[in-house]
Backbone bond lengths (Angstrom), bond angles and torsions (degrees), N, CA, C in turn:
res aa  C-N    CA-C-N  psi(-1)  N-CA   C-N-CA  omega(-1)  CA-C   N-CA-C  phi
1 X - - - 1.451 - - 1.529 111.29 -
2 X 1.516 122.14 -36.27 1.420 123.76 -172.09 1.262 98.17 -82.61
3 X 1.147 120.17 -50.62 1.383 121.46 167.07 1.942 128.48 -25.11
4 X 1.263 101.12 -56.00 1.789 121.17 162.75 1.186 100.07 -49.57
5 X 1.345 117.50 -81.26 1.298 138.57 -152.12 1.750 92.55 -48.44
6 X 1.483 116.22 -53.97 1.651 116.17 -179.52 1.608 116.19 -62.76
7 X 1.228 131.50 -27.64 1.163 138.28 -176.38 1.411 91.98 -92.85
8 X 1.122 135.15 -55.86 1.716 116.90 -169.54 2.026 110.07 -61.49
9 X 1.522 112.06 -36.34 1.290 104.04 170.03 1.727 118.99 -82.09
10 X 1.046 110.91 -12.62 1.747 97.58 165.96 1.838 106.44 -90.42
11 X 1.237 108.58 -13.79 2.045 98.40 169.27 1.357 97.10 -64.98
12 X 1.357 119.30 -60.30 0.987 123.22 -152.20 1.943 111.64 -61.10
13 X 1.569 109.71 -46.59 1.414 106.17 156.20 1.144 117.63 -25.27
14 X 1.519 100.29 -81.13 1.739 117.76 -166.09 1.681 111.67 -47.95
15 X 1.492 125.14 -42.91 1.151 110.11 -176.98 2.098 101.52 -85.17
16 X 1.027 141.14 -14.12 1.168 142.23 -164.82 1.854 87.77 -75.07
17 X 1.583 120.67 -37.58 1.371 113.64 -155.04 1.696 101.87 -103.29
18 X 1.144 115.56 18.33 1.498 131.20 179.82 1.374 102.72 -124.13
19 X 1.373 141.61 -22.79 1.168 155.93 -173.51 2.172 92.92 -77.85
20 X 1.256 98.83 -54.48 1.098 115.41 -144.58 1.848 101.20 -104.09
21 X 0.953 134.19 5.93 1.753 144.37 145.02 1.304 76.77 -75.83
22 X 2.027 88.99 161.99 1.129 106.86 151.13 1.703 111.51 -108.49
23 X 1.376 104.90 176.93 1.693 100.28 -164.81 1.290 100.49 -87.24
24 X 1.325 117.66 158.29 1.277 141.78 -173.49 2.060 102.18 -88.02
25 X 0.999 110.64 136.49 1.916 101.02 165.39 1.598 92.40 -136.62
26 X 1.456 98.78 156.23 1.104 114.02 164.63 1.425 105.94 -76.87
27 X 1.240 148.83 143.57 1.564 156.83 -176.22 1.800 87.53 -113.71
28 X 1.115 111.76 -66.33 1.824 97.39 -149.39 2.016 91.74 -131.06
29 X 1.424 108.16 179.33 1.306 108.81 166.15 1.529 94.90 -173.82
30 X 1.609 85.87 105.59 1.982 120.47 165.38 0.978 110.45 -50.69
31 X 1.426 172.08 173.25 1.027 152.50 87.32 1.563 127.38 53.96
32 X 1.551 102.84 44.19 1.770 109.37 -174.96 1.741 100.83 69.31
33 X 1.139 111.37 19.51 1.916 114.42 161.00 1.212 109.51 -109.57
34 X 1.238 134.93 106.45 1.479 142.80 160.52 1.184 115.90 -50.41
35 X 1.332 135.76 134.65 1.231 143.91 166.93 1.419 111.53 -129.79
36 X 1.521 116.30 117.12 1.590 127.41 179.46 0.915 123.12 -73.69
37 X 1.742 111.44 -156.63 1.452 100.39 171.87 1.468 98.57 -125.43
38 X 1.218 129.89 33.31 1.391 158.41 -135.49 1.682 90.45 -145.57
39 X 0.986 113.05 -71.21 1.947 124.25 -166.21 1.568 84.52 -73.30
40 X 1.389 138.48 -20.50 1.575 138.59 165.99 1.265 130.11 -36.43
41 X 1.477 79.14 -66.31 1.692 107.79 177.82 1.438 120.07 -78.75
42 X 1.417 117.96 -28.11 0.987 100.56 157.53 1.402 136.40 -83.66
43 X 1.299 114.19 -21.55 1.283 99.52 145.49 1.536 150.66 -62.53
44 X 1.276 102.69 -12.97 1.599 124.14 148.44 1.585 103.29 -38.41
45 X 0.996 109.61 -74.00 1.331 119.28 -161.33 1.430 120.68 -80.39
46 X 1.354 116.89 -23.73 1.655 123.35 142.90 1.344 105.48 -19.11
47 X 1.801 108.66 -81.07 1.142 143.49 -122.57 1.814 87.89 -87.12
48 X 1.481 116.62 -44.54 1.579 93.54 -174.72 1.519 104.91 -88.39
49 X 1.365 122.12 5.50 1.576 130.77 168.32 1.564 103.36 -62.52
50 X 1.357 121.94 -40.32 1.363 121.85 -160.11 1.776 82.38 -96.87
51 X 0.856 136.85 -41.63 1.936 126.56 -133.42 1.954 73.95 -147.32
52 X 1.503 126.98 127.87 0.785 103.92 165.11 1.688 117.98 -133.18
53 X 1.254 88.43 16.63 1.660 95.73 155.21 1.147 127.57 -106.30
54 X 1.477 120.43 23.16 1.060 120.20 99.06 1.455 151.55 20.51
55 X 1.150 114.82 -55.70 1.819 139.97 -176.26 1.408 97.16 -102.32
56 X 1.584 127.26 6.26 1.425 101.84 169.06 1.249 91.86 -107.02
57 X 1.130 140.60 29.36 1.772 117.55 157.09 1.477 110.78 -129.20
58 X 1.222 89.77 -179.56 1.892 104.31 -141.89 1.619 99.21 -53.79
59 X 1.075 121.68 178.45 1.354 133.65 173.79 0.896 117.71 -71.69
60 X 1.356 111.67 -42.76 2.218 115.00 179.66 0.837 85.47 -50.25
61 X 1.526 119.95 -82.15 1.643 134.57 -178.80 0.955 132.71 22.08
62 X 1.635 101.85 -96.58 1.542 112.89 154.64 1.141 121.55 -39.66
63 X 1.854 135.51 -63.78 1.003 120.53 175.19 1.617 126.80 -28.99
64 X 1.294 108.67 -61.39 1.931 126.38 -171.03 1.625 93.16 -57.27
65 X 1.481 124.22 -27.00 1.778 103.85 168.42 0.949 101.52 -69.97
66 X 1.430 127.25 -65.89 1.548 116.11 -146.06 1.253 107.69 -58.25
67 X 1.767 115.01 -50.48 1.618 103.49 177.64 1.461 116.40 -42.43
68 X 1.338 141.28 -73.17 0.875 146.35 87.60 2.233 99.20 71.71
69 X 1.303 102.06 -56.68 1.511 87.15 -148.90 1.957 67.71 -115.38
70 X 1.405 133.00 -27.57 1.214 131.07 172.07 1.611 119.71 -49.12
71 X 1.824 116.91 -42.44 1.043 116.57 147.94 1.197 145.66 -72.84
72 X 1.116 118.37 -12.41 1.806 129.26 155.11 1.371 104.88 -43.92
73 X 1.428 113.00 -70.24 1.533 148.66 174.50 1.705 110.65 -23.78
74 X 0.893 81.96 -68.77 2.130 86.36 -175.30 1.299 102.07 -76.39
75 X 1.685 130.11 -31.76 1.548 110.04 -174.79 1.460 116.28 -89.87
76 X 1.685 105.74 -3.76 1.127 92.52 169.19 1.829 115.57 -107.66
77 X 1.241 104.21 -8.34 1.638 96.29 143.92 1.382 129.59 -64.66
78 X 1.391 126.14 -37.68 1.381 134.23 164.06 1.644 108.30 -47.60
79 X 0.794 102.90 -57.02 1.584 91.39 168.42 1.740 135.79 -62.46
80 X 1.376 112.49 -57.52 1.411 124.94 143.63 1.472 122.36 -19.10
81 X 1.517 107.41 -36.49 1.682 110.34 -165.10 1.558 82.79 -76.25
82 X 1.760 122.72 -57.02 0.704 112.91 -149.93 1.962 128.50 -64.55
83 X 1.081 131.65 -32.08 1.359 157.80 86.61 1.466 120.70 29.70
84 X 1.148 118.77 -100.53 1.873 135.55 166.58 1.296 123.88 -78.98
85 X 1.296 135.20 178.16 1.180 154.77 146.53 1.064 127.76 -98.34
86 X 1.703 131.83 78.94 1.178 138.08 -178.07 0.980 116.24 -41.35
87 X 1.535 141.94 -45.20 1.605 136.87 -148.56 1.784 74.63 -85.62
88 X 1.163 149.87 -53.15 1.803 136.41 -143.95 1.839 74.52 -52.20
89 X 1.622 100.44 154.41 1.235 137.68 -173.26 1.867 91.17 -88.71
90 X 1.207 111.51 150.85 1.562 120.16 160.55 1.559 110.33 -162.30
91 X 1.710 105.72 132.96 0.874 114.76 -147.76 1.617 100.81 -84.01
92 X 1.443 113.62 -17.59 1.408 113.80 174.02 1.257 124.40 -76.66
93 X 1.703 122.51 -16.23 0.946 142.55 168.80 1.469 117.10 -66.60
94 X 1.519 103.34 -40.30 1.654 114.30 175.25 1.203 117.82 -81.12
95 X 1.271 125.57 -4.29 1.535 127.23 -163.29 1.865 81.31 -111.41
96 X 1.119 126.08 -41.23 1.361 115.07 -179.37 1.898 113.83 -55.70
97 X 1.567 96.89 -51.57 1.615 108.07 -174.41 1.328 93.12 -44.72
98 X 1.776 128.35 -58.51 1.188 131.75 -141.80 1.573 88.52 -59.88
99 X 1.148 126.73 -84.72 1.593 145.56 -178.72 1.873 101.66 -16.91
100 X 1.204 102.84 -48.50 1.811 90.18 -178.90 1.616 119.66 -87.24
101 X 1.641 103.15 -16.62 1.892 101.41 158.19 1.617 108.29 -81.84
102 X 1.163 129.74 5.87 1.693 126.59 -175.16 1.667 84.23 -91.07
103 X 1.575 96.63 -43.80 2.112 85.36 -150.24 1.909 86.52 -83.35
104 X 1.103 119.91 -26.97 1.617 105.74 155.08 1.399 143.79 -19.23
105 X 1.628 96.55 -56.51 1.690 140.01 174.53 2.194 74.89 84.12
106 X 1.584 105.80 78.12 1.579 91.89 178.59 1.994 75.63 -137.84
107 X 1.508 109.33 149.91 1.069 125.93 171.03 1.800 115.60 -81.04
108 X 0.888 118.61 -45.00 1.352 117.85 -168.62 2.067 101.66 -149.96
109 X 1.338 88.56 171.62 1.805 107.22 -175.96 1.875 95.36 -61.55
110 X 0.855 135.84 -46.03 1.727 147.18 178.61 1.242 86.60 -50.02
């Protein structure tokens, strides 16, 4: 009986928390790189983080940049990969990040 009772309240979890995300789609695919509609939006929100007027144009709008600036993005990492080693650390690279979380007012990469 406890047994039921435990399996009918974890279905019921599990489908209540799948009900309740929204779904993920693939939008595009770079070169075997998926791009959602998830990695979209956040670039939405990158994008009026940096520029934030931004938010006065239409919704397509915005969307068709970010996609838009998402494919810039991966092909020109695709290239880069090919070339460099992204993960090596550079300190000029870090002194840049630092400077655009200051004018942020953001404490750290998190």
């Amino acid at each position: 009986m406890i047994k039921k009772l435990f399996i009918i309240v974890l279905l019921s979890l599990i489908s209540n928390n799948l009900f309740a995300s929204d779904k993920i789609i693939i939008s595009l695919v770079i070169n075997n790189e998926p791009i959602t509609n998830l990695d979209i939006l956040n670039e939405v929100n990158y994008l009026i983080a940096l520029n934030t007027s931004i938010k006065n144009l239409d919704k397509k709008e915005i969307l068709s940049i970010a996609k838009d600036s998402l494919i810039k993005e991966k092909v020109k990492e695709l290239e880069l990969t090919k070339h460099f080693d992204l993960n090596e650390e550079n300190k000029y690279v870090d002194n840049i990040l630092k400077n655009i979380f200051s004018n942020l007012n953001l404490n750290n990469k998190d």
